[in-house]
Chimera marker file (.cmm) of the C-alpha trace (Angstrom):
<marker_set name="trace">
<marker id="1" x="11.524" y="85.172" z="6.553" r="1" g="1" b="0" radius="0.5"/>
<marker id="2" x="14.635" y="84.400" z="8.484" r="1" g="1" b="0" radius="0.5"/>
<marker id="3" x="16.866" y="81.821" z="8.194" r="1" g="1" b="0" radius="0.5"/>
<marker id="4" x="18.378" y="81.781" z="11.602" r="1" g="1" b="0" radius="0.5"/>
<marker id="5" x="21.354" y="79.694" z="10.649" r="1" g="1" b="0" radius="0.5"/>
<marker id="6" x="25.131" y="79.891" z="11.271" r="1" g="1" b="0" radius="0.5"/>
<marker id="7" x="27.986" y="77.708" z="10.959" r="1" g="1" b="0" radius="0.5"/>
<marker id="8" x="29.533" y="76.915" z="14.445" r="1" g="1" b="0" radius="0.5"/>
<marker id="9" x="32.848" y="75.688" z="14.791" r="1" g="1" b="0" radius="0.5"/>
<marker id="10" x="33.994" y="74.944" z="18.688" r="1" g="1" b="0" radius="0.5"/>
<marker id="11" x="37.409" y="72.545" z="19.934" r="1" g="1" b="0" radius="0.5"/>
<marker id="12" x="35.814" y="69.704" z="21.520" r="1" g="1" b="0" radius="0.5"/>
<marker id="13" x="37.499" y="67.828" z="24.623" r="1" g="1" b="0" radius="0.5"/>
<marker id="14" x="39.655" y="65.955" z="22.543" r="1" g="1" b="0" radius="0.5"/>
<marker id="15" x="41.157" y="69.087" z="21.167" r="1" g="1" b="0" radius="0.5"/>
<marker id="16" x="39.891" y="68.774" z="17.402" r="1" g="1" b="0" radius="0.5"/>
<marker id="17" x="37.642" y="71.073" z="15.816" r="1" g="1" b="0" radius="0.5"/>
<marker id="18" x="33.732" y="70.919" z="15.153" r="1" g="1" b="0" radius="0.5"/>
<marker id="19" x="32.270" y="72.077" z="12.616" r="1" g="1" b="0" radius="0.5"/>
<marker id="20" x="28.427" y="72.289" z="11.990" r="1" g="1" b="0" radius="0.5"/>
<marker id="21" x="25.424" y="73.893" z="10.568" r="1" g="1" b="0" radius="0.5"/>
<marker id="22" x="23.825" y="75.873" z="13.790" r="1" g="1" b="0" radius="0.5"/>
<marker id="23" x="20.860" y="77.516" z="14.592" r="1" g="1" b="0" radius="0.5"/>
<marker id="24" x="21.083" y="81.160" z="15.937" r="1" g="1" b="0" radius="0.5"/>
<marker id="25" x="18.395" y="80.352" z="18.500" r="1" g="1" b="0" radius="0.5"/>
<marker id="26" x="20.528" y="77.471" z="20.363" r="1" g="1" b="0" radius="0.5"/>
<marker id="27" x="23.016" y="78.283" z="22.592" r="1" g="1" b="0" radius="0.5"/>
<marker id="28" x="25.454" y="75.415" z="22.209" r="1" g="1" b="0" radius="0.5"/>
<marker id="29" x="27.904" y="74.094" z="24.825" r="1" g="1" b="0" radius="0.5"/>
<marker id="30" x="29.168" y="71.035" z="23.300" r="1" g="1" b="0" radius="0.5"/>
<marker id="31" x="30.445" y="69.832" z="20.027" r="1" g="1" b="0" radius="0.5"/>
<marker id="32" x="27.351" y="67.697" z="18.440" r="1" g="1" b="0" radius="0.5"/>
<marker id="33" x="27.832" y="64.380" z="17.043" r="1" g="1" b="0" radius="0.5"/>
<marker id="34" x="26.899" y="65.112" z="13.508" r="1" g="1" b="0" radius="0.5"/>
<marker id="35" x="29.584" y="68.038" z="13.435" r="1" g="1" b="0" radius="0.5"/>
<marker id="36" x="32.748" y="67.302" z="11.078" r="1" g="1" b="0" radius="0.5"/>
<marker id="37" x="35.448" y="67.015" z="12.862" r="1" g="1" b="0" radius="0.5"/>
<marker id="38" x="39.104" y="68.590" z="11.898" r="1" g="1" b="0" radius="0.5"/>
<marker id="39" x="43.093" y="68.468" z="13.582" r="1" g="1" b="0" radius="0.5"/>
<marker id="40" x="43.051" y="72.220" z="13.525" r="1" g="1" b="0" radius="0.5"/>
<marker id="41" x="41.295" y="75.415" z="13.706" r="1" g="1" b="0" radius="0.5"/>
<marker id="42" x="42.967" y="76.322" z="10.573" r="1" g="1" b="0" radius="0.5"/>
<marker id="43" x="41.473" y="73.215" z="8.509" r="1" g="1" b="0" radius="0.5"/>
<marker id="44" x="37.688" y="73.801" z="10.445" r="1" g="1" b="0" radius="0.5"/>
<marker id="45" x="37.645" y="77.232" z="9.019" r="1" g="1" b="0" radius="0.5"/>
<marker id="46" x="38.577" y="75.798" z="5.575" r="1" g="1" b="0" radius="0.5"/>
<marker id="47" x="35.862" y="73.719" z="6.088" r="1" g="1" b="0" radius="0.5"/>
<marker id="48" x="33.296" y="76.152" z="7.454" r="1" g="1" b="0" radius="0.5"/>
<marker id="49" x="34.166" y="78.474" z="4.434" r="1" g="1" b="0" radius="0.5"/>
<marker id="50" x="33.385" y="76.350" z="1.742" r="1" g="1" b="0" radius="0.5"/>
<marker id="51" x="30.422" y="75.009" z="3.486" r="1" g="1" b="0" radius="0.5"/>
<marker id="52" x="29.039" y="78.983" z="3.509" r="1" g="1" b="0" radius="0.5"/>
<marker id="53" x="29.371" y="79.587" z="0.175" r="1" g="1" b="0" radius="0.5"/>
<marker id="54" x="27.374" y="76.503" z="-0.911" r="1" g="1" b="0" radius="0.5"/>
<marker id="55" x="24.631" y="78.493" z="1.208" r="1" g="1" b="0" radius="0.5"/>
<marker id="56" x="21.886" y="80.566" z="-0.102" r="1" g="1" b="0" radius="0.5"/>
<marker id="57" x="20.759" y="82.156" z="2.929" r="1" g="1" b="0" radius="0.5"/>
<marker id="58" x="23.846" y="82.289" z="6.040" r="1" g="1" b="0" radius="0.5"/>
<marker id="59" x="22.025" y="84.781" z="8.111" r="1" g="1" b="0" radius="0.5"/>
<marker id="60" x="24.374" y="84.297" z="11.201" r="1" g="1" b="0" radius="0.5"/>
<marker id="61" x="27.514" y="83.727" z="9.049" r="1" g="1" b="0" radius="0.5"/>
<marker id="62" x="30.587" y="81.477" z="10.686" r="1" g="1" b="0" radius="0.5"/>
<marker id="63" x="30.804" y="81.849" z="14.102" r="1" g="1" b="0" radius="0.5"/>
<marker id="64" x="33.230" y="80.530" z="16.950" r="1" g="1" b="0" radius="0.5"/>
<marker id="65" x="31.399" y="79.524" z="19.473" r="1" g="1" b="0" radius="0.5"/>
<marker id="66" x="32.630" y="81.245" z="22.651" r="1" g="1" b="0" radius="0.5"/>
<marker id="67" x="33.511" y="80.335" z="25.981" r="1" g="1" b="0" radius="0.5"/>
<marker id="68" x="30.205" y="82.520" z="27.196" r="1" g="1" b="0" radius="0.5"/>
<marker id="69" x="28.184" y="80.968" z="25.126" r="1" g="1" b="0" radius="0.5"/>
<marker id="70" x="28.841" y="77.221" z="26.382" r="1" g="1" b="0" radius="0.5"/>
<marker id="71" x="28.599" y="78.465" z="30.005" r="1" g="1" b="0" radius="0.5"/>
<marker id="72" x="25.203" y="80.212" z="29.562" r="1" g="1" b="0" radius="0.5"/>
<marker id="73" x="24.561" y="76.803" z="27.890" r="1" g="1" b="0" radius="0.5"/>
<marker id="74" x="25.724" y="74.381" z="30.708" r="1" g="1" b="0" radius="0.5"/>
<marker id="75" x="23.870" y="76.727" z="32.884" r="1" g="1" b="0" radius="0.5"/>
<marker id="76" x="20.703" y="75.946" z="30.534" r="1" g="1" b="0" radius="0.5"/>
<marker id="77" x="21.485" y="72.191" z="31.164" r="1" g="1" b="0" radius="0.5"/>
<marker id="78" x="22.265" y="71.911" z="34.158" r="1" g="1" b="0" radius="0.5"/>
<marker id="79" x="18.657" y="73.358" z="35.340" r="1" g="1" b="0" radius="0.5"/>
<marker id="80" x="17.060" y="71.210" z="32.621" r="1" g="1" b="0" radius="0.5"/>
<marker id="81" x="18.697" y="68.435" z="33.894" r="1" g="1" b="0" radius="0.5"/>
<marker id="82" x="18.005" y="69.064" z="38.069" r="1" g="1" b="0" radius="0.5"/>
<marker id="83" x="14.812" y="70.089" z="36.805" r="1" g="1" b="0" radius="0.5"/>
<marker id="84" x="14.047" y="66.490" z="35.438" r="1" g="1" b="0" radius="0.5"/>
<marker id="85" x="15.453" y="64.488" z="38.153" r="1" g="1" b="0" radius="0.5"/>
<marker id="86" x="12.899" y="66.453" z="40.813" r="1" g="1" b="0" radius="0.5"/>
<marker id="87" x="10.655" y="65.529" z="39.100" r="1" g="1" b="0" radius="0.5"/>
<marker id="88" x="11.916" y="62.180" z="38.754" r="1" g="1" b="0" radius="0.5"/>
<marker id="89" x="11.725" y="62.311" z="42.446" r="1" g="1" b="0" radius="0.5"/>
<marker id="90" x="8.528" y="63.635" z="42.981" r="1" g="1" b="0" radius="0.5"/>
<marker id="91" x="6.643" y="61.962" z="40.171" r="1" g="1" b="0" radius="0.5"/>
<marker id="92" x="8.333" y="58.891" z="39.086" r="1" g="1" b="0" radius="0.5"/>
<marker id="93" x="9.071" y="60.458" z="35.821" r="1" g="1" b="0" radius="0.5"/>
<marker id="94" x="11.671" y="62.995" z="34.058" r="1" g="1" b="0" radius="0.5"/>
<marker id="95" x="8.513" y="65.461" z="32.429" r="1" g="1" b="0" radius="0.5"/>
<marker id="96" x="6.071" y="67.844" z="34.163" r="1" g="1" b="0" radius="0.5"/>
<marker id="97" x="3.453" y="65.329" z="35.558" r="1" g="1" b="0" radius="0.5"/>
<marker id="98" x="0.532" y="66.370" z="33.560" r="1" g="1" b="0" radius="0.5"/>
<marker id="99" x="2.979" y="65.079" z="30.101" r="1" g="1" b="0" radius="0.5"/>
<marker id="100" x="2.813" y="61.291" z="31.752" r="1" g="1" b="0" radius="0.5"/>
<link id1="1" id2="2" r="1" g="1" b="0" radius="0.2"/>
<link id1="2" id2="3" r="1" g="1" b="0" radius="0.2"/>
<link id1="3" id2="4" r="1" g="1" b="0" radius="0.2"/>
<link id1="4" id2="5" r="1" g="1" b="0" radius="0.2"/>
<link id1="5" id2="6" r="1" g="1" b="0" radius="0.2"/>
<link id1="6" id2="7" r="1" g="1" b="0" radius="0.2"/>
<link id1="7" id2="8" r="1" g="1" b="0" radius="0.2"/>
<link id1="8" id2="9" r="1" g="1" b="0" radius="0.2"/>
<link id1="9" id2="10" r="1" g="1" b="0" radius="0.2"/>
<link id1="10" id2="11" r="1" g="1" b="0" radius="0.2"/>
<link id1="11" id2="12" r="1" g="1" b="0" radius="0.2"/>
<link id1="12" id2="13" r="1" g="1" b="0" radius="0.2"/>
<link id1="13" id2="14" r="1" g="1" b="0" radius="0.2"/>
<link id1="14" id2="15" r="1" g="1" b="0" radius="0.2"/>
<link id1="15" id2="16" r="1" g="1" b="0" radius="0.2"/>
<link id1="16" id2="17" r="1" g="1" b="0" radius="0.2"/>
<link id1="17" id2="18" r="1" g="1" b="0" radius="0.2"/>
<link id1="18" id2="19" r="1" g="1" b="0" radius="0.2"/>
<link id1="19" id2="20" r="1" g="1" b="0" radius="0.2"/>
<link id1="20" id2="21" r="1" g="1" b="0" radius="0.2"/>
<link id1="21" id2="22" r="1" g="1" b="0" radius="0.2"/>
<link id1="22" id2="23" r="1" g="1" b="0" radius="0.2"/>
<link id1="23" id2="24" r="1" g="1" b="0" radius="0.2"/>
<link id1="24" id2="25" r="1" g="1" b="0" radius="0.2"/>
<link id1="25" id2="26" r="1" g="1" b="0" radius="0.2"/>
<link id1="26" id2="27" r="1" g="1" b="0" radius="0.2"/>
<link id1="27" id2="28" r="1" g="1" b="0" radius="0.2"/>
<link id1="28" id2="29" r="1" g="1" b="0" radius="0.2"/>
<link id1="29" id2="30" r="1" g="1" b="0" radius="0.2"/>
<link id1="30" id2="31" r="1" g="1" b="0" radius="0.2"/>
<link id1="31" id2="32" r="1" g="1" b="0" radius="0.2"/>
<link id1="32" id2="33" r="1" g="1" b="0" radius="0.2"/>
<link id1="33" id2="34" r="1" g="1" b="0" radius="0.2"/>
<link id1="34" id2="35" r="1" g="1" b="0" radius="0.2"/>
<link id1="35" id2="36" r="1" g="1" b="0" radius="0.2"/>
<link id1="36" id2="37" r="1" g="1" b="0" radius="0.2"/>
<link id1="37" id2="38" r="1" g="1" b="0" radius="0.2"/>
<link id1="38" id2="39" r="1" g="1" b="0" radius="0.2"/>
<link id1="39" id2="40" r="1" g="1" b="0" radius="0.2"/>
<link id1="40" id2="41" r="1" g="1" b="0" radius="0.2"/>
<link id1="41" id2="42" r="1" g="1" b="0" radius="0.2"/>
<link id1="42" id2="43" r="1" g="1" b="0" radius="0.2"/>
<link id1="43" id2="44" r="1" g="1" b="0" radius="0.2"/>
<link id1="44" id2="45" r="1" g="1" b="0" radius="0.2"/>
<link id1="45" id2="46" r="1" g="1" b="0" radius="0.2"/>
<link id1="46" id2="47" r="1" g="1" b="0" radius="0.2"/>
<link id1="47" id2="48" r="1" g="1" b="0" radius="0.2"/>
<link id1="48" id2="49" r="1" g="1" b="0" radius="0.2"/>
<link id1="49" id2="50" r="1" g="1" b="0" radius="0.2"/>
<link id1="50" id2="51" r="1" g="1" b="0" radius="0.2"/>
<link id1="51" id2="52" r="1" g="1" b="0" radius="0.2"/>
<link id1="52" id2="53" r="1" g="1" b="0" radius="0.2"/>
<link id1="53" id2="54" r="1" g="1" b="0" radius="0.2"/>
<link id1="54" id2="55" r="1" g="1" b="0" radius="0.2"/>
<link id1="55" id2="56" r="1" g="1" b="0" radius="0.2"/>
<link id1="56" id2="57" r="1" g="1" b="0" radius="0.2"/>
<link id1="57" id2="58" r="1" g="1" b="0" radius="0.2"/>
<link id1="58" id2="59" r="1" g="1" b="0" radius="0.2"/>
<link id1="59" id2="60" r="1" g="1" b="0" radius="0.2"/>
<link id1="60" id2="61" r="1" g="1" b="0" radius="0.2"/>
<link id1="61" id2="62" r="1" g="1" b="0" radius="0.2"/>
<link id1="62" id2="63" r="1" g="1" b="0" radius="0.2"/>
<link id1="63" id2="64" r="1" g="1" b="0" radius="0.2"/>
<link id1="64" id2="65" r="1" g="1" b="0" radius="0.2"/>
<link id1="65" id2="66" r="1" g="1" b="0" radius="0.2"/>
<link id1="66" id2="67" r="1" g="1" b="0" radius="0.2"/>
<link id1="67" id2="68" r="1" g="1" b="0" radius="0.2"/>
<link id1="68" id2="69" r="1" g="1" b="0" radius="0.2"/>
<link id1="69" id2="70" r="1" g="1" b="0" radius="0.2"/>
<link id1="70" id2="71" r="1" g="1" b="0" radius="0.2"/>
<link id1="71" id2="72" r="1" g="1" b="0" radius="0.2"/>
<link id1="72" id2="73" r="1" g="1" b="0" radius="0.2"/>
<link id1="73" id2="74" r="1" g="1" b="0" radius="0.2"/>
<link id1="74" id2="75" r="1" g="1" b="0" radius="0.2"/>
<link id1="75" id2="76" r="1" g="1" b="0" radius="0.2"/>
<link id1="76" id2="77" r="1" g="1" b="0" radius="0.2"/>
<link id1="77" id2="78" r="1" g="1" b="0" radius="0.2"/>
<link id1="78" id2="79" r="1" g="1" b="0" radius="0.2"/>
<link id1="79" id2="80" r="1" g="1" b="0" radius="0.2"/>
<link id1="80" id2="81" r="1" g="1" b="0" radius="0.2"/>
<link id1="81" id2="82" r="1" g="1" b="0" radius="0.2"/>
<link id1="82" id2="83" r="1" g="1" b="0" radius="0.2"/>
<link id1="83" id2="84" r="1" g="1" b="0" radius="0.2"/>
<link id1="84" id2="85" r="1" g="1" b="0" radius="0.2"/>
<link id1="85" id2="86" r="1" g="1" b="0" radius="0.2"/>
<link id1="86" id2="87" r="1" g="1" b="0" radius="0.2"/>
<link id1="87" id2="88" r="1" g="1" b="0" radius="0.2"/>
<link id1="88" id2="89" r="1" g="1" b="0" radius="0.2"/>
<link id1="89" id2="90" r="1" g="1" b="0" radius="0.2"/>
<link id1="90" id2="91" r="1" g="1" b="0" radius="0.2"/>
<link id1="91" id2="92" r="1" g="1" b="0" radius="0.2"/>
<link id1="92" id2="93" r="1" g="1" b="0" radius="0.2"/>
<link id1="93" id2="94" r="1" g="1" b="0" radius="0.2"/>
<link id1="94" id2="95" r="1" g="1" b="0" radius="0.2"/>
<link id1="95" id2="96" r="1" g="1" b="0" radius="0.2"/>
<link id1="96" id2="97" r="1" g="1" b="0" radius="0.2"/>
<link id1="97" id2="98" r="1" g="1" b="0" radius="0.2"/>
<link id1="98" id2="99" r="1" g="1" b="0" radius="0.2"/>
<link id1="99" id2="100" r="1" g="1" b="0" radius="0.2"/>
</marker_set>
């Protein structure tokens, strides 16, 4: 059984740090809310560190999350999104039309 897990850490807009328990499958492109936020890279690796070793299972380790990796991401959300508001258009809802 995998665990597909990893501990992201990405600089948000604001310039501080996020730090957060990831999934390998997700290609991330923005800090989340729930992430713990730090002043420095320095103090988010601290951070992610001690979080890993209180992990049994880290299959994906700590991991940066790179500048392709949010751009394949926005490019994952912006379709989602232009996908929704055609069909917002068309249907007079976000989803496919046969989830109304």
């Amino acid at each position: 059984m995998s665990a597909d897990n990893r501990i992201c850490i990405m600089q948000n807009e604001a310039g501080e740090w996020g730090v957060w328990m990831g999934s390998l499958s997700t290609v991330y492109f923005d800090v989340p809310s729930h992430a713990f936020q730090f002043d420095s890279k320095e103090e988010a690796l601290k951070h992610a560190t001690k979080e890993a070793e209180e992990c049994a299972v880290l299959e994906g380790g700590i991991e940066e999350i790179t500048a392709r990796e949010q751009s394949e991401g926005l490019a994952e959300e912006i379709q989602s999104l232009s996908r929704r508001l055609s069909n917002l258009s068309k249907y007079g809802s976000q989803w496919e039309q046969g989830n109304r």
